[in-house]
N, C-alpha and C positions, 0 to 999 in steps of 0.2 A: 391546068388540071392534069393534063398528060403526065406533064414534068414528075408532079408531086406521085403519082400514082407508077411513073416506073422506078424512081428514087424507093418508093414503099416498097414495090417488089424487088427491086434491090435486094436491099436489106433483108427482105424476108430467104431470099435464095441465100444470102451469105450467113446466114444464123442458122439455118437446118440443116449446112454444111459436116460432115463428121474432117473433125481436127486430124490433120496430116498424121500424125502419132499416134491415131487410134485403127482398129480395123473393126470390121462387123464377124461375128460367129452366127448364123441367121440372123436371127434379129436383137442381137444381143451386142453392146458395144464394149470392145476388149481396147485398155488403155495402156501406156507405160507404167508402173510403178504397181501393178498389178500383182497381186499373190499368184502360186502355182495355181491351188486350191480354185482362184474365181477363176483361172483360162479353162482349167479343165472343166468345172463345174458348166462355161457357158460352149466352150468346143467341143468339148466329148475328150473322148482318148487319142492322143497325136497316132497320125502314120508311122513316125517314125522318132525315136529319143535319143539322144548322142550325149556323153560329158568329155567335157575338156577341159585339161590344166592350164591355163596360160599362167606367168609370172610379171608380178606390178611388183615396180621397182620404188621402196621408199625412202625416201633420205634419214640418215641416222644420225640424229646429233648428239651434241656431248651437253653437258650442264650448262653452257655459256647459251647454246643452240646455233653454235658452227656447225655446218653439214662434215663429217668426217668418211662418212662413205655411202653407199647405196645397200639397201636391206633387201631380196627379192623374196616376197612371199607369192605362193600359190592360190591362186584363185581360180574354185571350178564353176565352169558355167556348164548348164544342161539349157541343150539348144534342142527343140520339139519342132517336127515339121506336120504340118497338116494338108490335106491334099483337098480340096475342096471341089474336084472333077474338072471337067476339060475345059468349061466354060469360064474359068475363075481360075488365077494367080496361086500356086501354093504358095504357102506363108512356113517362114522359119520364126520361130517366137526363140531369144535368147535370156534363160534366166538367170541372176547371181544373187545367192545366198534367198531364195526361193521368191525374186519379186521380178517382171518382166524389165528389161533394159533395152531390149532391142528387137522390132518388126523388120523382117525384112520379105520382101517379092521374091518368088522365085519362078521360072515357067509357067506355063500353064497343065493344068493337072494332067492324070489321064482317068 
C-alpha cells in the first residue's frame, strides 16, 4: 500500500511540474512559441526592450540544387527584459519575427 501510494504521488509532483521552457508571469504560464501580444498581455510592459541584427547564413543553390555559395540575410530579434524584484530571477524573453524563441535567467532583480 505504501509502494502504490508514493508511486501516485510520484506522478502527481511530476505532472504539476511547469515544463523547463516555460516561465510563470504571476500566475500566468508564458511558453516558447508565444506571440509578443500574449508575453505582454500576461507580464505587463518589459523593464527594459533592445533589437538586434544578427545574420543567418543560407545556402544558395542553382537549378540542379548544388550549394554555389552562402546568402546572409538579417534577422532582428527584439530581446525584453523584465525585472520581477530581488526575490526572483530577471528573465530576458528573446523575440523573431514577433513569436518568443528564447528564456533566459538573469540575476537577481533589485
Amino acid at each position: 500500500m505504501r509502494a502504490t501510494l508514493a508511486v501516485f504521488l510520484f506522478f502527481l509532483v511530476c505532472l504539476s511540474t511547469i515544463p523547463a521552457w516555460a516561465l510563470r508571469c504571476g500566475n500566468r504560464l508564458v511558453a516558447l512559441g508565444e506571440p509578443q501580444t500574449a508575453i505582454w498581455s500576461k507580464c505587463g510592459e518589459p523593464d527594459t526592450t533592445e533589437r538586434r541584427v544578427t545574420y543567418r547564413a543560407l545556402p544558395d543553390k542553382d537549378s540542379l540544387g548544388v550549394v554555389r555559395s552562402l546568402v546572409y540575410i538579417p534577422v532582428v530579434i527584439e530581446v525584453w527584459v523584465y525585472n520581477f524584484g530581488p526575490r526572483r530571477f530577471m528573465q530576458e524573453f528573446s523575440f523573431e519575427d514577433g513569436r518568443l524563441i528564447y528564456i533566459q535567467s538573469l540575476g537577481y532583480g533589485y
